[in-house]
C-alpha positions, 0 to 999 in steps of 0.5 A, spaced: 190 744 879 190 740 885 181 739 884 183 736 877 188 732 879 183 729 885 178 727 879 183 722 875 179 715 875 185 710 877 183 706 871 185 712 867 192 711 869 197 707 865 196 699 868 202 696 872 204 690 871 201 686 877 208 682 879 210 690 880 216 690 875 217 696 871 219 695 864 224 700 864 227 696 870 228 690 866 231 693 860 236 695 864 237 689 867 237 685 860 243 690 858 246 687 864 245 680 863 248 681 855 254 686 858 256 678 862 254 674 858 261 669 857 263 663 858 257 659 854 251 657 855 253 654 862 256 661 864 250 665 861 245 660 864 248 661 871 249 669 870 242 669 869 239 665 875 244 670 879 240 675 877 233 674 875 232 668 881 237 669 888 238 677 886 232 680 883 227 674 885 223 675 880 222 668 877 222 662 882 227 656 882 222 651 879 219 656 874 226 658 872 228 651 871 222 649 867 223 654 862 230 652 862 228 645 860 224 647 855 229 652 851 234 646 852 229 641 847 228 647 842 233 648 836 238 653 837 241 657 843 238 655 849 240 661 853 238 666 848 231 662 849 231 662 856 232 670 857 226 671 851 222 666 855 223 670 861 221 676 858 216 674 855 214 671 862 214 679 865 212 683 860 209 680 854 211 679 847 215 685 847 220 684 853 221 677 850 223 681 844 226 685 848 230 681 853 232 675 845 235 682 841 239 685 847 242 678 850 245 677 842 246 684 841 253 685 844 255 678 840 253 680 833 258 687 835 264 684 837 264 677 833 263 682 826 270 686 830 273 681 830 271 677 823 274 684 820 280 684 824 281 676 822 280 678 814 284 683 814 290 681 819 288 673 820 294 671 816 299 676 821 303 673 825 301 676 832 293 675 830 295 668 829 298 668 836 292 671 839 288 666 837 293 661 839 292 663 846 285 665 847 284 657 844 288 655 850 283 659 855 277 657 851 279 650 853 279 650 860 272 655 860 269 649 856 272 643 861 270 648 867 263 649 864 262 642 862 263 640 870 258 646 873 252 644 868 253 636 870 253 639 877 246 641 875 243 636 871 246 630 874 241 629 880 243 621 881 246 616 878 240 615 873 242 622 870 249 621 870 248 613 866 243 617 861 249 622 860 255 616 859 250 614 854 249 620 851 257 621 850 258 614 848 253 615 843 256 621 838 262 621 841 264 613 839 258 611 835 257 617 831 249 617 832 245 624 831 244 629 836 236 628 834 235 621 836 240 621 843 235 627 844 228 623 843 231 616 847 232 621 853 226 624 851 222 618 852 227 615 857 224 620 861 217 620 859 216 613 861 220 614 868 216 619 869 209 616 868 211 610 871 213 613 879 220 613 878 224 618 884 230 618 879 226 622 874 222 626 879 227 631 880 223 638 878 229 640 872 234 637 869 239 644 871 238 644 878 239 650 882 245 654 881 248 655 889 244 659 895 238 659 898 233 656 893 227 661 890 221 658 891 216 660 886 210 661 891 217 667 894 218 670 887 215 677 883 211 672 878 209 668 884 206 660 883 200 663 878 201 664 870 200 671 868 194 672 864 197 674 857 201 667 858 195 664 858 195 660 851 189 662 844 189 660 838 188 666 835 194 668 838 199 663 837 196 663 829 198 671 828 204 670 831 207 665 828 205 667 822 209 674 822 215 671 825 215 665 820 215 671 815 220 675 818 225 668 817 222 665 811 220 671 806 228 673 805 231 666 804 225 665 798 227 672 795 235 670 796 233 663 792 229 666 786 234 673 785 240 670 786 239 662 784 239 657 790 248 656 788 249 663 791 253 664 797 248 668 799 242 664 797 246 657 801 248 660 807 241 663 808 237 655 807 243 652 811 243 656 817 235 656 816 235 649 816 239 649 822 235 653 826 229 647 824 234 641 825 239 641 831 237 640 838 240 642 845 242 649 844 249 651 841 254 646 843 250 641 840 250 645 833 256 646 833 259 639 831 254 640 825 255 647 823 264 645 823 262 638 819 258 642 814 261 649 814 267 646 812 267 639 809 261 640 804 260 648 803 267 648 803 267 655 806 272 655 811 278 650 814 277 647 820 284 651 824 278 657 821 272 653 825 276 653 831 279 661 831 271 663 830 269 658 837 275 661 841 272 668 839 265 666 840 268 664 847 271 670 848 266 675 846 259 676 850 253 673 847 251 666 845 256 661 843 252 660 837 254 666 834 259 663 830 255 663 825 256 670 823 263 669 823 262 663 818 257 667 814 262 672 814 268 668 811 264 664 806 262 671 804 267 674 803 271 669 799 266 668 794 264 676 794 259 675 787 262 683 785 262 686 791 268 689 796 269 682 800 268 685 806 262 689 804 260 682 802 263 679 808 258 683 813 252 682 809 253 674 809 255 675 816 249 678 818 245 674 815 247 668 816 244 671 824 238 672 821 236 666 819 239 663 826 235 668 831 229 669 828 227 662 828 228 663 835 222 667 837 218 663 833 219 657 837 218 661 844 212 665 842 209 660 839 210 654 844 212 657 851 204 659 853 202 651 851 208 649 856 207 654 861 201 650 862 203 644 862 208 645 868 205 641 873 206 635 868 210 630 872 211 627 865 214 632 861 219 634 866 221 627 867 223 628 860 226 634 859 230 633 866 232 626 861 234 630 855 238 635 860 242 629 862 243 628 855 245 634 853 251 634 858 254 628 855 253 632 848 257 638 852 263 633 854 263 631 847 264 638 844 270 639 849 273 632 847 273 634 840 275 642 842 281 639 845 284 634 840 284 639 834 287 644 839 293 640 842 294 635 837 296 636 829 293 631 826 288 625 828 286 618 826 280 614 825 280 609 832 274 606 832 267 607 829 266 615 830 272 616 834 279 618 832 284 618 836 290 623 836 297 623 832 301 624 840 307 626 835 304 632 833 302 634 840 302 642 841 307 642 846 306 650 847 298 650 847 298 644 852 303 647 856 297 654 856 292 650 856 295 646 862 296 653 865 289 656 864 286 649 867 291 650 873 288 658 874 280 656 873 280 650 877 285 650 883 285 658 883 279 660 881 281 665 877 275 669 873 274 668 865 276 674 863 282 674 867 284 667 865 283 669 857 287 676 857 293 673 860 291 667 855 292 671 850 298 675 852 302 669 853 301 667 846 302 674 843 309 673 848 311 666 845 311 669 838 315 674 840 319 669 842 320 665 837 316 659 840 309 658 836 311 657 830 308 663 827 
């Protein structure tokens, strides 16, 4: 045995990867990751640095940043995109794969829990308390989260001017998110290719804390991997199969069922979604709430908030909410079937025409712009639209607290309204205020300050105290 063993060429033999990271070890790294992944994409983007850069060092600080960049000027969840991106960097197209489904999967189990449990028992007191408490945690995570990503992205006062202007433009003036997306975009273009230091800052994020990672230190090193250099004929294959994945199942929806079913409208809303909205979840989110509840009509906005309080409160992207607003529109138009049989093939659905754009967008693009990652000018860019999207955070935060502490809201001026201070929640602000004490000035944990959220509105119905 020894002699045949000894005449084994070493070519016969399976080929390493040449940064040496075996694919099993990440599987059971991106399980990890999805295991804690709270807290939004600041939290996840944060969770993932610590891991894949100061931890395993397997991508530098500059490449990390990069990547993160440019999921953030994709439609969709930008740190989903992120861990697909970084997949697909280590282990071709199936660790992006890979990497995308398992950073989702433990989102689309608990948020599909949670939607039964809402259906069945939403209308019970002591279900109506518990999302009363985790909607005050939910808030002190989303103004915690708001400070960390503009600590990263808020590299000088340009950045911070460019933040201010993205915050004033859709809380106050009601502009789109596209358009903020595209004048930061050329902002920083523009800054970029003139010399400008303001916008030579190697990614809008910056560096989550410790020593930095520099990429000549990391696994994958400064050089691009051979499978991320960009074909043609590779990029027309994949596209084509991930736009049949998406596209085919809407077309069939539309032509058996007739574009005015439930199923056929969520299938071409949330696609249209996946196309049209920029900087990740907490940019689509003020689209979906306006849409799902005002023009479909699906759910209420009390509704809209309980499904973000439990998208907060669960792993996975914050952009997972679509499952629990197809869930409902579902549910409540049922087309013959068991509501809650019908509510979990809306729920499902809508995700699937959420994420599966997803891949396409980094399959197809992430080898041209891996190319493009010495070039000063796009990121000047995308450090641009970084800065912006903080201001678009601190919009969603704003308009989270209003409709969590306040009853009632009127229009003030242009876009802004402005609350009914008579209808303040004295008890939500009171737990909101308590949440915020315990995140900031105590630094307890998320999940710490989310339990105890939850319990104490669970102990004020039981008092008597919530109203419900």
């Amino acid at each position: 045995m020894a002699n045949v063993d000894a005449t084994i060429e070493p070519a016969a033999l399976p080929a390493a990867p040449a940064h040496g990271i075996a694919f099993g070890e990440a599987v059971r790294v991106w399980v990890r990751i999805a295991a804690l992944s709270f807290g939004g994409p600041a939290g996840q983007i944060a969770v993932m640095h610590r891991i894949l850069v100061e931890e395993k060092r397997w991508i530098g600080e500059t490449r990390f940043l990069h990547a993160l960049n440019y999921c953030t000027l994709l439609p969709g969840p930008e740190a989903q995109q992120l861990a697909t991106y970084i997949g697909w960097l280590l282990h071709k197209t199936k660790g992006g794969l890979v990497a995308g489904t398992l950073f989702v999967l433990p989102g689309i189990v608990s948020i599909m829990a949670l939607s039964w449990l809402y259906a069945g028992l939403g209308k019970a007191g002591i279900v109506q308390a518990l999302f009363f408490g985790l909607k005050a945690a939910v808030l002190a995570i989303v103004l915690e989260a708001v400070l960390r990503v503009g600590r990263r992205a808020l590299k000088n006062g340009v950045m911070v001017a460019i933040a201010v202007a993205a915050f004033l433009g859709i809380f106050v003036a009601g502009i789109g998110f596209p358009l903020i997306v595209l004048g930061a975009g050329l902002i920083g273009f523009a800054g970029a290719r003139a010399g400008l230091a303001a916008f030579m800052v190697g990614g809008g994020h910056g560096k989550a804390g410790g020593k930095e990672v520099k990429d000549a230190d990391s696994a994958l090193g400064e050089t691009m991997p051979d499978h991320a250099r960009p074909t043609l004929a590779w990029s027309l294959k994949i596209s084509a199969i991930f736009a049949a994945l998406w596209l085919l199942p809407v077309a069939a929806l539309i032509l058996l069922l007739g574009a005015g079913n439930v199923y056929a409208q969520v299938a071409v809303f949330f696609s249209k979604m996946a196309v049209v909205t920029f900087g990740g979840a907490y940019a689509v989110l003020a689209y979906v709430a306006q849409e799902a509840v005002e023009t479909y009509g699906w759910l209420k906005p009390g509704e809209m908030l309980d499904g973000l309080g439990m998208a907060e409160t669960t792993p996975g992207p914050l952009i997972m909410v679509v499952q629990f607003v197809g869930f409902l529109a579902a549910f409540r138009d049922a087309s013959g079937l068991p509501p809650m049989l019908a509510g979990t093939l809306g729920g499902l659905l809508a995700t699937w025409v959420t994420f599966a754009p997803c891949f396409l967008w980094i399959f197809l693009g992430a080898p041209y712009i891996e190319a493009l990652r010495g070039n000063k000018a796009l990121s000047g860019a995308l450090a641009a639209i970084t800065a912006a999207v903080v201001g678009v955070i601190l919009n969603l935060a704003v308009w989270f607290a209003l409709h969590t502490l306040f009853a009632e809201t009127r229009p003030f001026f242009m876009a802004l309204d402005a609350p009914v201070l008579a209808s303040v929640n004295v008890a939500a602000l009171l737990l909101t205020l308590a949440a915020v004490i315990a995140v900031f000035r105590f630094k307890v944990g998320m999940i710490p300050t989310l339990l105890a959220s939850a319990g104490i509105g669970v102990a004020l119905h039981l008092g008597g105290l919530t109203g419900y």
